[in-house]
C-alpha positions as CSV (number, residue, x, y, z in Angstrom):
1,X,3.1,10.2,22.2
2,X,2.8,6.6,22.4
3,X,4.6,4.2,20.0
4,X,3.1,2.8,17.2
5,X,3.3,-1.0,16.9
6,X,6.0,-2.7,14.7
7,X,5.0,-5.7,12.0
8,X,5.9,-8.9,13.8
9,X,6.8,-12.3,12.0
10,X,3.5,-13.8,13.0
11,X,1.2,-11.5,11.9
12,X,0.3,-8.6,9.9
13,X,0.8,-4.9,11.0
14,X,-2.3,-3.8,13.5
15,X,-3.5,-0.1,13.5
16,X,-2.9,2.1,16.6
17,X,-6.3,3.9,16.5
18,X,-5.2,6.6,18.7
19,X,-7.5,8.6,21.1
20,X,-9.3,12.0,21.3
21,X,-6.3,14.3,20.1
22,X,-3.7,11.9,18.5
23,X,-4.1,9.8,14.8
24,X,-4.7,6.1,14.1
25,X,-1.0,5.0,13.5
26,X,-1.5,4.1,9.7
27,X,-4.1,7.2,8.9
28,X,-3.6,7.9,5.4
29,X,-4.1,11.7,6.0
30,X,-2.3,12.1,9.7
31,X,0.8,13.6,7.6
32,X,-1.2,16.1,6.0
33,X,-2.9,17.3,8.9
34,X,-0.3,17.1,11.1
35,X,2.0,19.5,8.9
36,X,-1.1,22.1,9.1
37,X,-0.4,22.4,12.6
38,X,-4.0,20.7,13.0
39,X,-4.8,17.8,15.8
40,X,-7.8,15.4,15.6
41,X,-9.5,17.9,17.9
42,X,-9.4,20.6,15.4
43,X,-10.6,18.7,12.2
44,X,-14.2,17.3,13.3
45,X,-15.4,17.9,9.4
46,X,-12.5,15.2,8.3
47,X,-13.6,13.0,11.2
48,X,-17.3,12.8,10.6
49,X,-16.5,11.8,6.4
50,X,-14.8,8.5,7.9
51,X,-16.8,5.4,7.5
52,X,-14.9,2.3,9.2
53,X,-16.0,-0.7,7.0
54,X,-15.2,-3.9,6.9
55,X,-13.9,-6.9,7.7
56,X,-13.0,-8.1,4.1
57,X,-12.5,-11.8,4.2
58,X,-9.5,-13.2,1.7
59,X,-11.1,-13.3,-1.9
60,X,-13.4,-10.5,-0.9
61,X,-13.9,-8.1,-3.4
62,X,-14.0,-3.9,-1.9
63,X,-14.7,-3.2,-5.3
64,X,-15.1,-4.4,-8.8
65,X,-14.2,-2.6,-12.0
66,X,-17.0,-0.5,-13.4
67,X,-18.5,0.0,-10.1
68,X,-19.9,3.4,-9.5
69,X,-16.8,5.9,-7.8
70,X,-18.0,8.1,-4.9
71,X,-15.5,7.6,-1.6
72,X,-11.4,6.6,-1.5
73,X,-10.4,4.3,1.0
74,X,-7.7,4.2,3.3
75,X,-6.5,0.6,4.2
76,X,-7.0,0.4,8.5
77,X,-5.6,-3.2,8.1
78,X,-4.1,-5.6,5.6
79,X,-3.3,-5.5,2.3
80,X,-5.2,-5.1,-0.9
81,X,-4.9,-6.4,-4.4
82,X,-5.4,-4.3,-7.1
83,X,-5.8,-6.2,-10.9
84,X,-7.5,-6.1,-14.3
85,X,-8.4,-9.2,-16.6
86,X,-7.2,-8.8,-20.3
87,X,-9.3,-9.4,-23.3
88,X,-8.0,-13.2,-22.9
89,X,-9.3,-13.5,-19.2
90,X,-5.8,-13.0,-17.9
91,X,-5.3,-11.5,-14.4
92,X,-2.5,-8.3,-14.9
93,X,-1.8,-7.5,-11.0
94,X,-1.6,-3.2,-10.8
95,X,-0.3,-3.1,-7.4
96,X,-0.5,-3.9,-3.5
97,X,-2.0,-1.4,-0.7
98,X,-0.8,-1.7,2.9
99,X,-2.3,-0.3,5.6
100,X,-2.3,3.6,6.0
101,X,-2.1,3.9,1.7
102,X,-5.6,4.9,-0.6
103,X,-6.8,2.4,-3.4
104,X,-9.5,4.3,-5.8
105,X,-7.9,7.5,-6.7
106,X,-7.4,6.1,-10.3
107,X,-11.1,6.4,-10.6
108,X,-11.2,10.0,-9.9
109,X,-11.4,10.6,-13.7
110,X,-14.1,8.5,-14.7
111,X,-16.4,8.6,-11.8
112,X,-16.0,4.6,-12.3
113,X,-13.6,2.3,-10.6
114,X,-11.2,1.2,-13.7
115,X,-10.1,-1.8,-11.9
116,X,-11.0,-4.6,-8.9
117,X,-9.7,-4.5,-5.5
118,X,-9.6,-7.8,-3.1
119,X,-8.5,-8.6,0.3
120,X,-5.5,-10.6,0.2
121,X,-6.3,-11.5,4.4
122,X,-8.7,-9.4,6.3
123,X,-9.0,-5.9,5.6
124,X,-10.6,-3.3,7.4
125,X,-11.3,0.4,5.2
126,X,-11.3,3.8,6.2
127,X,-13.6,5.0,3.3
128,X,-14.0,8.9,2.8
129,X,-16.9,10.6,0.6
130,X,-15.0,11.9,-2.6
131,X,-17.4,14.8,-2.9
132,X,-17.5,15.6,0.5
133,X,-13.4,15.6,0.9
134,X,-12.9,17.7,-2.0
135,X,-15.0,20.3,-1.0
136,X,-13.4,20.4,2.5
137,X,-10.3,20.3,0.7
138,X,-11.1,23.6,-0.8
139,X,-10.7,25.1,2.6
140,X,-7.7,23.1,3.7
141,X,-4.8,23.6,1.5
142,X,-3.1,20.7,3.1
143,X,-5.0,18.5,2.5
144,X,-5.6,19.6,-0.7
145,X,-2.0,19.1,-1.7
146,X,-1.9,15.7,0.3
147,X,-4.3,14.4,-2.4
148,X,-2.5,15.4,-5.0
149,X,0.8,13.9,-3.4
150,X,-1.2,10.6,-3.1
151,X,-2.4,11.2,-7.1
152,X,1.4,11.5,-7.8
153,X,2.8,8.4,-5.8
154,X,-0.6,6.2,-7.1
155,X,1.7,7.1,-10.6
156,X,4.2,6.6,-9.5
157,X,4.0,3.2,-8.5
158,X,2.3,2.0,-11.8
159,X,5.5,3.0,-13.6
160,X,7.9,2.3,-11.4
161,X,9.0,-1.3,-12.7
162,X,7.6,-0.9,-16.1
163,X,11.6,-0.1,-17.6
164,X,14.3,-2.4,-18.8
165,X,15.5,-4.3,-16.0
166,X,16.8,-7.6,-14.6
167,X,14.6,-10.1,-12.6
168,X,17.3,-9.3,-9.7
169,X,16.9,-5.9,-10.0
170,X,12.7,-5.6,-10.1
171,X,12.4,-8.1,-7.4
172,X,15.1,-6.0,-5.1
173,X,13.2,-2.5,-6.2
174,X,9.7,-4.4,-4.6
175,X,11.1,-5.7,-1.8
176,X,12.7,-2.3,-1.0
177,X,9.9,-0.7,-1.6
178,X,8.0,-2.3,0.5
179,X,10.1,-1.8,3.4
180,X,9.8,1.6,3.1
181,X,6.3,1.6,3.0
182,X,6.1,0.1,6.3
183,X,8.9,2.1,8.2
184,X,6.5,5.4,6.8
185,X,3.5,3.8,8.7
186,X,6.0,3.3,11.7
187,X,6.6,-0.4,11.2
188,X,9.3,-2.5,11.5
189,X,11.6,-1.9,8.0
190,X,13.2,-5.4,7.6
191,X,10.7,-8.1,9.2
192,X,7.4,-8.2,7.2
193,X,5.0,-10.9,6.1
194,X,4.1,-10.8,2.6
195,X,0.6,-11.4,2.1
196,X,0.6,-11.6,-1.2
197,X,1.2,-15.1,-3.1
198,X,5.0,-15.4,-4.7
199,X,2.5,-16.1,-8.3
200,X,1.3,-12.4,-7.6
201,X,4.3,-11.0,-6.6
202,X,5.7,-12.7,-10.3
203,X,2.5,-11.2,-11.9
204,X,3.0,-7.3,-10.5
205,X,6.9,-7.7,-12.0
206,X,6.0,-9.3,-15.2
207,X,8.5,-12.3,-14.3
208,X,7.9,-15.8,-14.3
209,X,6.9,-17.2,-10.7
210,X,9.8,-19.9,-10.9
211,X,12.1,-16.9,-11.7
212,X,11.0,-14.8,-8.4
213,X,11.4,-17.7,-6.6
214,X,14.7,-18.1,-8.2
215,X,16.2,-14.8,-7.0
216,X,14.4,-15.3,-3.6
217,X,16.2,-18.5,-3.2
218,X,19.6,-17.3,-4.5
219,X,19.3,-14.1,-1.8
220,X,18.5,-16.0,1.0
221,X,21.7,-18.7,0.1
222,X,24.1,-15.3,-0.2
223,X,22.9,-14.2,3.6
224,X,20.5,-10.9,1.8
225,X,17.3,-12.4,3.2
226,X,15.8,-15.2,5.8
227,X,12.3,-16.1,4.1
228,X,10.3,-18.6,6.2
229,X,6.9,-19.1,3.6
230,X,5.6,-15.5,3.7
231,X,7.6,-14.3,6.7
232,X,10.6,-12.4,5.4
233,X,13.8,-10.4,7.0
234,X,16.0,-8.4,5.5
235,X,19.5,-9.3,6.7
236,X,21.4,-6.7,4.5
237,X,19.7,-3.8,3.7
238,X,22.4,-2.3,1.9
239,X,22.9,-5.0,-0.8
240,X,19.1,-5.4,-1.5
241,X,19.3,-1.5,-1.8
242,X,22.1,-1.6,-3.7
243,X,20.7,-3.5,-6.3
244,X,17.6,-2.0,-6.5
245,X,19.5,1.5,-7.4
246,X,18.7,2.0,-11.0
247,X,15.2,1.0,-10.4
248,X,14.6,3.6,-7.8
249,X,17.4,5.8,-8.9
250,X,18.3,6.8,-5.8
């Protein structure tokens, strides 16, 4: 089986679409399938829902909210924003998808997206008939429990930083987090590029942006991390994880 590619300092990770009988290296359902004992040969009905859309420019909306809900999307490449205005025209930032995750399950529900989505660089979609899926879901119990792992962690992630904690602490929980995002998808853990802007970043945590780039400062003067602009290493994994624990409480 070939390797897939890491995340470089340069650039942003890069799919390995994979052949006849193997997976695209970030496909948001490979786990699923794979744990079914099924290769790509054997699941022609899953194949056939893909639609490969895209490129998203930066600022490019995949979807606004209130838009009528009838496929998920798996991110191929890049990284989208999810966000909400308040009743004040304020921007609240709901979370970040890398490549290999699913953005519109939150609109499962309603049958209506309750939220936008926007390329934060250029983003390529895997997008997959809802209706279509679910029904082959039926006959796949895989699957079938894939989505609902993939309902659970879309929670998950909304809650995640919503308790009582320092700056230090939600900014070491994201940053962690994100790593292990990327090692899932078979990219490198501790070199990434963070697409998103540090005022996002603030935004998602509920800090102030001088405060995340505080604590990004402060890390990177105590040897934790070497930031470059966006370009980011993890120089101790243990201490960032370390203070991440009661976050992740693990």
């Amino acid at each position: 089986m070939r390797e897939p590619p890491l995340t470089v300092l340069s650039g942003t990770p890069i799919a390995d679409d994979g052949d006849e009988f193997t997976f695209c290296s970030t496909c948001a359902f490979s786990a699923a399938c794979l744990s079914e004992g099924y290769d790509k040969s054997q699941l022609r009905d899953l194949h056939v829902l893909v639609e490969h859309v895209g490129p998203f420019r930066e600022g490019d909306h995949v979807f606004r909210e209130g838009d009528p809900f009838n496929a998920i999307a798996a991110v191929r490449a890049g990284t989208v924003k999810t966000y909400v205005n308040d009743a004040s025209g304020r921007e609240q930032v709901l979370g970040f998808f890398l490549p290999g995750e699913v953005i519109g399950l939150n609109a499962i529900a309603s049958s209506r997206y309750p939220c936008n989505a926007v390329a934060l660089d250029t983003v390529t979609l895997c997008r997959f008939s809802f209706p279509m899926m679910a029904t082959l879901a039926s006959r796949m119990p895989g699957l079938q429990r894939h989505l609902f792992n993939l309902l659970s962690q879309d929670i998950g992630k909304a809650s995640l930083l919503s308790g009582n904690f320092t700056a230090d602490e939600r900014l070491a929980a994201f940053l962690v987090m994100l790593s292990r995002r990327f090692a899932e998808r078979g990219f490198s853990p501790n070199r990434m590029r963070l697409t998103m802007a540090r005022t996002d970043i603030a935004n998602y945590l509920r800090l102030a942006p001088e405060t995340v780039s505080r604590v990004l400062r402060r890390l990177q003067d105590e040897g934790v991390l070497k930031v470059d602009r966006r370009d980011m290493e993890i120089l101790q994994p243990a201490v960032l994880d370390e203070l991440a624990h009661h976050v992740l409480r693990d």
